[in-house]
N, CA, C and O atoms as a GROMACS GRO file, in nm:
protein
  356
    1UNK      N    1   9.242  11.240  13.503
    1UNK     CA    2   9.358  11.324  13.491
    1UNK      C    3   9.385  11.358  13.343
    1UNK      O    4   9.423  11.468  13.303
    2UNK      N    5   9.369  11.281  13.289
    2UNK     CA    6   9.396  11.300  13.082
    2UNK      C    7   9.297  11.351  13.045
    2UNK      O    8   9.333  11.412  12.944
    3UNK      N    9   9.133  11.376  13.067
    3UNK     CA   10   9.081  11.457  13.024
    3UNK      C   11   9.004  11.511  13.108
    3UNK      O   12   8.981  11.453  13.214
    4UNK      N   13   8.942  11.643  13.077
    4UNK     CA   14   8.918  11.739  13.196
    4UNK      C   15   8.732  11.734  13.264
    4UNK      O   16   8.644  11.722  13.178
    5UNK      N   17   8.714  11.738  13.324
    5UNK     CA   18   8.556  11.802  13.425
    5UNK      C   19   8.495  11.838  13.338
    5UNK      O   20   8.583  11.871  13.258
    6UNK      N   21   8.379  11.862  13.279
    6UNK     CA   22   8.304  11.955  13.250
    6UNK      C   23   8.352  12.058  13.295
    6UNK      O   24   8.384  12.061  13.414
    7UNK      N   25   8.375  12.194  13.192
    7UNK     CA   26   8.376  12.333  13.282
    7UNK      C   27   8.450  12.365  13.346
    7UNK      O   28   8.449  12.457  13.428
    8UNK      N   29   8.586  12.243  13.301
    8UNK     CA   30   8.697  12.352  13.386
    8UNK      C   31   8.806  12.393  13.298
    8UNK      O   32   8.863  12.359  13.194
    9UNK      N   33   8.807  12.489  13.394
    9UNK     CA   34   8.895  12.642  13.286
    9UNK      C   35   9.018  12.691  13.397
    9UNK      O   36   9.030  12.629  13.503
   10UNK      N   37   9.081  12.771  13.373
   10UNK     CA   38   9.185  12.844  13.386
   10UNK      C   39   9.313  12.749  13.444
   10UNK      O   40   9.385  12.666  13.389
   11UNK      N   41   9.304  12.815  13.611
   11UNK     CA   42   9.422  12.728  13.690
   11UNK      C   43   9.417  12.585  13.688
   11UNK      O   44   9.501  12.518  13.629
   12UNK      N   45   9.302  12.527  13.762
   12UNK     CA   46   9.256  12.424  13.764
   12UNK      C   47   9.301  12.284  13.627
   12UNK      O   48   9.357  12.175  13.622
   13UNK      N   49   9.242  12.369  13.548
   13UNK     CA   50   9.298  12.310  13.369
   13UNK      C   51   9.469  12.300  13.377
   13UNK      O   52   9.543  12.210  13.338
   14UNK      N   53   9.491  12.393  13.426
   14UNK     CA   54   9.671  12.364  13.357
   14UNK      C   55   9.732  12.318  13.484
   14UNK      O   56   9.851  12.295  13.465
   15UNK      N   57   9.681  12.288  13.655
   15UNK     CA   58   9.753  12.226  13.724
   15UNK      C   59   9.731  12.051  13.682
   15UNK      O   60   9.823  11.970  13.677
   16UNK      N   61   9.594  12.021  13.656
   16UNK     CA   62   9.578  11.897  13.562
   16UNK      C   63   9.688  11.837  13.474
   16UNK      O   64   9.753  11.732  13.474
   17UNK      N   65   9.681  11.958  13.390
   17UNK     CA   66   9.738  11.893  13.277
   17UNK      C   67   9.880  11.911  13.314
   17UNK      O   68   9.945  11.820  13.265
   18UNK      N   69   9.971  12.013  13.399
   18UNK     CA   70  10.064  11.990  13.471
   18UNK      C   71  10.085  11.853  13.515
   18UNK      O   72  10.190  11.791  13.496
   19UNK      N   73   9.948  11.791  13.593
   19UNK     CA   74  10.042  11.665  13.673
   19UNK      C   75  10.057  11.554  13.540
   19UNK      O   76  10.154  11.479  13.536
   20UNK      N   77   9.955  11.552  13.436
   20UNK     CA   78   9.934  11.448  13.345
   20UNK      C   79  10.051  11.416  13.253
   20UNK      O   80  10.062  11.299  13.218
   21UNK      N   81  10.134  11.498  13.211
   21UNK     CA   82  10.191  11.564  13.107
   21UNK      C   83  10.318  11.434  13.143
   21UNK      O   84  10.304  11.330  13.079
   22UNK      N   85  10.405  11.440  13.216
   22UNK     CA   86  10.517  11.383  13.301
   22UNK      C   87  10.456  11.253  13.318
   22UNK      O   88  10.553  11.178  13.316
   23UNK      N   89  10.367  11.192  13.331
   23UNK     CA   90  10.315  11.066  13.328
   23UNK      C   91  10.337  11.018  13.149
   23UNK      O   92  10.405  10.928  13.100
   24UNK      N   93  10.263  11.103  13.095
   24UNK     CA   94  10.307  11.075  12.931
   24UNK      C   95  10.422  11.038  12.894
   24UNK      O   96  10.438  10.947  12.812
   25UNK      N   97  10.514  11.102  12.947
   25UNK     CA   98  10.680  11.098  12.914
   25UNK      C   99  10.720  10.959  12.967
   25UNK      O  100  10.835  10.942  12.927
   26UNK      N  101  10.686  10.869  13.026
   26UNK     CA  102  10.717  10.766  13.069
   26UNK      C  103  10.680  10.676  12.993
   26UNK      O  104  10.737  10.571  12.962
   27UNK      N  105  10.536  10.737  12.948
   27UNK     CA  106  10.474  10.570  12.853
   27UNK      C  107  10.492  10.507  12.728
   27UNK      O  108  10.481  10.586  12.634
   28UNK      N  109  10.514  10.395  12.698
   28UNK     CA  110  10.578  10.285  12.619
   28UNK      C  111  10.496  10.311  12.495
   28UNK      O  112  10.535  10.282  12.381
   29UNK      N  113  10.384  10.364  12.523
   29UNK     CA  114  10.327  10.402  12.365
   29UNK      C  115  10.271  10.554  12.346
   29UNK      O  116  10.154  10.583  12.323
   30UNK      N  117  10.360  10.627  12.358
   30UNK     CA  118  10.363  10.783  12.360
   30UNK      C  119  10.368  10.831  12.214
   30UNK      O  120  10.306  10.930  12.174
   31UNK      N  121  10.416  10.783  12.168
   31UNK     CA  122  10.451  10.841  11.988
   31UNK      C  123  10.333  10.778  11.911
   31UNK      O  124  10.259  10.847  11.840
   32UNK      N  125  10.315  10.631  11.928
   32UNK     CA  126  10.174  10.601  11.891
   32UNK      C  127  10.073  10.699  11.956
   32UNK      O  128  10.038  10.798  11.891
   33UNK      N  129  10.025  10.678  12.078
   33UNK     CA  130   9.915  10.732  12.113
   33UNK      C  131   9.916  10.938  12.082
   33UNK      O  132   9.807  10.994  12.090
   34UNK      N  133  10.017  11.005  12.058
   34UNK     CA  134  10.026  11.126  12.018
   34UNK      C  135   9.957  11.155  11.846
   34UNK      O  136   9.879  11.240  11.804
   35UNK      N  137  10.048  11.007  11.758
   35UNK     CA  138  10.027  11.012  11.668
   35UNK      C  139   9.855  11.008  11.622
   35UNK      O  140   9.789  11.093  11.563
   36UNK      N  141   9.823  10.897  11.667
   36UNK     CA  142   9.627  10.851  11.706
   36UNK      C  143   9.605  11.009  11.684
   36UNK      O  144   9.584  11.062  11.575
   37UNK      N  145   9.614  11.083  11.825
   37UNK     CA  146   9.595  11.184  11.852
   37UNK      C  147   9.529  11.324  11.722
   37UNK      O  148   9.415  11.356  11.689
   38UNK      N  149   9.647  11.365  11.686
   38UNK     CA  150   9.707  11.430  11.554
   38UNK      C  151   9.619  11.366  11.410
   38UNK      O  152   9.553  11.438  11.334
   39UNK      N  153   9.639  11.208  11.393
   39UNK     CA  154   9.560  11.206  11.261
   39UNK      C  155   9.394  11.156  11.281
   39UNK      O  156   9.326  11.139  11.180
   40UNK      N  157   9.347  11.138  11.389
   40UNK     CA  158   9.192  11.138  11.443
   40UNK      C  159   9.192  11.267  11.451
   40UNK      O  160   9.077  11.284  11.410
   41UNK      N  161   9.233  11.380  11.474
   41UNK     CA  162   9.159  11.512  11.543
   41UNK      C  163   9.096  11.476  11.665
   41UNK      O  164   8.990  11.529  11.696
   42UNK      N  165   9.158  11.379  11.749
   42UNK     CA  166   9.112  11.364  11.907
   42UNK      C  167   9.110  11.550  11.955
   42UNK      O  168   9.202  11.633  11.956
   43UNK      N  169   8.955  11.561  11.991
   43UNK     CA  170   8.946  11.687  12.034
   43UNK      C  171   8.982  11.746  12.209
   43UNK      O  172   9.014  11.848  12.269
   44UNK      N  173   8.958  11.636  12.227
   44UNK     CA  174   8.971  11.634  12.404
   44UNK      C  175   9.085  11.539  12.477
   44UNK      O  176   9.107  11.421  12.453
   45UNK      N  177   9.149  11.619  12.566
   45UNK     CA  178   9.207  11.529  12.683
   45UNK      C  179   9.403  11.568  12.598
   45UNK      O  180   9.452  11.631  12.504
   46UNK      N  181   9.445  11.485  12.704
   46UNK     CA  182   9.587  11.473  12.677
   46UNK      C  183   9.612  11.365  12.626
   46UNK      O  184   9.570  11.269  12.689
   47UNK      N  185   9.680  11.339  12.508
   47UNK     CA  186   9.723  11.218  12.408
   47UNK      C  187   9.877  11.277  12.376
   47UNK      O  188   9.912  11.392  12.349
   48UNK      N  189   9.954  11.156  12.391
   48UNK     CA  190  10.079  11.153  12.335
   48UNK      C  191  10.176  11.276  12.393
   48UNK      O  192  10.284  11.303  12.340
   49UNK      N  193  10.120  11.351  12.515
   49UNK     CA  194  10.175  11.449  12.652
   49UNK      C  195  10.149  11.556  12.586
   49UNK      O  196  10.210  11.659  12.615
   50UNK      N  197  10.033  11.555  12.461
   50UNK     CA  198  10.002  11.694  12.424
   50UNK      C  199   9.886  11.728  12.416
   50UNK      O  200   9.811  11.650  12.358
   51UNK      N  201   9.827  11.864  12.475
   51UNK     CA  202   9.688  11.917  12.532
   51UNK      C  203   9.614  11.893  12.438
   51UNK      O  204   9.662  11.828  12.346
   52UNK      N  205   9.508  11.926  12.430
   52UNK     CA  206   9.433  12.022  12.311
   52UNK      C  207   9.469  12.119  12.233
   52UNK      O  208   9.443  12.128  12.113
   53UNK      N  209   9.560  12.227  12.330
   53UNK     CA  210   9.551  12.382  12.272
   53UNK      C  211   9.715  12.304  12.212
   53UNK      O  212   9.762  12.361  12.114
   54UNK      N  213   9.777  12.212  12.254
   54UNK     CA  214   9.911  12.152  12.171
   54UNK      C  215   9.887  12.146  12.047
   54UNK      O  216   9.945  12.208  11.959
   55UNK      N  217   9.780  12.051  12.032
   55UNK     CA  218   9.744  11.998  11.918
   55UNK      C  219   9.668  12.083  11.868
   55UNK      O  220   9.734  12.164  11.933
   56UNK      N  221   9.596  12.142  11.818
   56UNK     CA  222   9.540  12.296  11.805
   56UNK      C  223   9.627  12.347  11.752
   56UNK      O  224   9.593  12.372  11.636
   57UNK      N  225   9.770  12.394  11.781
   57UNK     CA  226   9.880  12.467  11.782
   57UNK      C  227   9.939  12.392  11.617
   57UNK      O  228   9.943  12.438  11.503
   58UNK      N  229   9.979  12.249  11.681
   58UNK     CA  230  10.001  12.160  11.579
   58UNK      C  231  10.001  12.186  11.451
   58UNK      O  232  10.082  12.221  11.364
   59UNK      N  233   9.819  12.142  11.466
   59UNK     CA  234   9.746  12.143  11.304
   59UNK      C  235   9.763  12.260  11.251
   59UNK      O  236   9.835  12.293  11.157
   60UNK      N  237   9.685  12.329  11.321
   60UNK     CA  238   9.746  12.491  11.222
   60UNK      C  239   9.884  12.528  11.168
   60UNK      O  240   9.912  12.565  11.054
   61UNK      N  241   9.972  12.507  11.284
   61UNK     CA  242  10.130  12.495  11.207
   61UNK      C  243  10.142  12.413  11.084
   61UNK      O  244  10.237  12.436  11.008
   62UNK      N  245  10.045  12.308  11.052
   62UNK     CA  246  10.080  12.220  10.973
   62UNK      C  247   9.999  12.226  10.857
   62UNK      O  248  10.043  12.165  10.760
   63UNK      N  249   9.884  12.289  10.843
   63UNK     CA  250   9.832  12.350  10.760
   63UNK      C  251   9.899  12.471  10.691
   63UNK      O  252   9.908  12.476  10.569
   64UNK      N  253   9.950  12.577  10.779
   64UNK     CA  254  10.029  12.637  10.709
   64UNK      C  255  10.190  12.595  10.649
   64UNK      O  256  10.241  12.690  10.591
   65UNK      N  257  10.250  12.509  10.652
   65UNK     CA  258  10.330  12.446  10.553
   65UNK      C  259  10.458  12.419  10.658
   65UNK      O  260  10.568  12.372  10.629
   66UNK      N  261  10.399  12.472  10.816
   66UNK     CA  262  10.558  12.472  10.902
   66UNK      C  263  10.566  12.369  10.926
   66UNK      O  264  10.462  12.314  10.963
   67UNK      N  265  10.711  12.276  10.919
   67UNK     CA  266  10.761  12.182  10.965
   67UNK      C  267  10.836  12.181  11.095
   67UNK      O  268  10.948  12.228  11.112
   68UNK      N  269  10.741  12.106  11.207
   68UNK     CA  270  10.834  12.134  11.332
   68UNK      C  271  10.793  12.012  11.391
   68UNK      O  272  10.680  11.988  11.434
   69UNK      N  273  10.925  11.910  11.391
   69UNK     CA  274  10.893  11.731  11.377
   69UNK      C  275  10.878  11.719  11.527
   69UNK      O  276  10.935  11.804  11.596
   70UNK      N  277  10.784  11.589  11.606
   70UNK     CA  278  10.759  11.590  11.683
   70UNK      C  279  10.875  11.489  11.710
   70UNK      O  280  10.911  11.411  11.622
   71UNK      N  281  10.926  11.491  11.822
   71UNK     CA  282  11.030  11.393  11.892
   71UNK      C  283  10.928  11.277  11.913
   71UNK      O  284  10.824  11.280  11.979
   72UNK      N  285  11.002  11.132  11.814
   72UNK     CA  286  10.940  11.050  11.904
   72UNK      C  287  11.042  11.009  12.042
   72UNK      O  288  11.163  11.003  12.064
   73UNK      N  289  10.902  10.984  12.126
   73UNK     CA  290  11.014  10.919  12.285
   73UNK      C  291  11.066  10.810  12.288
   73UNK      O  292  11.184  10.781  12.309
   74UNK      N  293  10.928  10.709  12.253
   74UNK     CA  294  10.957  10.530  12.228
   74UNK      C  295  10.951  10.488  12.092
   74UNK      O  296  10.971  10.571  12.003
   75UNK      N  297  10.931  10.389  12.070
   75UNK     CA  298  10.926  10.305  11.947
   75UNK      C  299  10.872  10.183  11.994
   75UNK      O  300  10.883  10.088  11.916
   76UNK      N  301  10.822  10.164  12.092
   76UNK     CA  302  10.750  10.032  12.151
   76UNK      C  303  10.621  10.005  12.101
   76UNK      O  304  10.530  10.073  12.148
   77UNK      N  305  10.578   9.877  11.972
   77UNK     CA  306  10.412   9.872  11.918
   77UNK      C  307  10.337   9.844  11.980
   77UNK      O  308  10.344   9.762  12.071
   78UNK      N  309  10.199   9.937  11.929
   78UNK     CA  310  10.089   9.935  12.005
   78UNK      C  311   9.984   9.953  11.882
   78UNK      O  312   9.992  10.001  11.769
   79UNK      N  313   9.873   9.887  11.962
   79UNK     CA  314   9.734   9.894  11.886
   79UNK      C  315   9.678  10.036  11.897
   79UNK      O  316   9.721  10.122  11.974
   80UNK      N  317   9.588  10.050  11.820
   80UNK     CA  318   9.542  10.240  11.847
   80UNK      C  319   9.432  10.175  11.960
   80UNK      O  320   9.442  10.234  12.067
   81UNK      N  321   9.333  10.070  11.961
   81UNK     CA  322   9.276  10.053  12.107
   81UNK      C  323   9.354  10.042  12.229
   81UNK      O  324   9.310  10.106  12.325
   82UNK      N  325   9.443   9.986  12.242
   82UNK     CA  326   9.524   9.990  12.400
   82UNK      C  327   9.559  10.155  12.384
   82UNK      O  328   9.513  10.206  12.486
   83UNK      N  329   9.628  10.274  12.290
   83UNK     CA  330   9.693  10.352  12.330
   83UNK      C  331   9.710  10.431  12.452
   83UNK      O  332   9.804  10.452  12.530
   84UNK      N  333   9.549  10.481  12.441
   84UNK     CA  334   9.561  10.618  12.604
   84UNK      C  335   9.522  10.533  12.644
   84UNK      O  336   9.437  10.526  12.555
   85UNK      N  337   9.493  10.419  12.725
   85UNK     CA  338   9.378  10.358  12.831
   85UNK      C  339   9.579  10.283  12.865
   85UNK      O  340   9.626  10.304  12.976
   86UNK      N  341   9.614  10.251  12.821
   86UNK     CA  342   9.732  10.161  12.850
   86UNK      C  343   9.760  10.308  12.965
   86UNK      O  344   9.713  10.311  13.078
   87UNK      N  345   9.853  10.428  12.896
   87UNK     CA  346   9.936  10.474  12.995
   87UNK      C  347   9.845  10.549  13.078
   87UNK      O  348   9.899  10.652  13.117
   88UNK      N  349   9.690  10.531  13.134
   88UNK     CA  350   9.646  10.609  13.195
   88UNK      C  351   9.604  10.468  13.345
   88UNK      O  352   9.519  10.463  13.434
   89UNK      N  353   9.720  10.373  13.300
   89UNK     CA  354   9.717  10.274  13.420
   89UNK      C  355   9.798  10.303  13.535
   89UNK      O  356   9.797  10.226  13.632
   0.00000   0.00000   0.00000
C-alpha cells in the first residue's frame, strides 16, 4: 500500500495512495518518518503521508527559497530504521 506495483499509473496510483495517506495520519512516527523522507530524497512510496509528486513539490518549493512549514502531527522518538516499516504494521 506505501509503495506502488511496477507500472502503475493514473487511477489506480491515487486510489492507493488515497487509502495509504489516512493510515499516515495516525502514526506515532509521522514527522520523523516524513522528515527521513525529505532529507534522504526517498524517491518512492509514501513517507510521512506524503507521495512522491508531494515531495517533488516540496523540494522544488524549497530550492526556490519558499517557506511553507510542514505540520508536525507527533513528537513521539523514533529510529530512522523502525520509521516506515513501524506504521506500515
Amino acid at each position: 500500500m506505501f509503495v506502488s506495483p511496477d507500472k502503475e499509473r493514473g487511477t489506480a496510483r491515487s486510489h492507493r495512495e488515497s487509502r495509504a495517506r489516512p493510515i499516515c495520519q495516525h502514526c506515532p512516527v509521522l514527522t520523523q518518518c516524513r522528515e527521513h523522507a525529505l532529507t534522504t530524497g526517498e524517491p518512492y512510496g509514501i513517507w510521512g503521508g506524503m507521495t512522491e509528486n508531494d515531495r517533488k513539490r516540496h523540494t522544488n518549493r524549497a530550492r526556490r527559497g519558499e517557506q511553507r512549514p510542514l505540520a508536525p502531527r507527533h513528537a513521539t522518538p523514533a529510529t530512522a530504521d523502525a520509521l516506515h516499516l513501524s506504521c506500515a504494521r
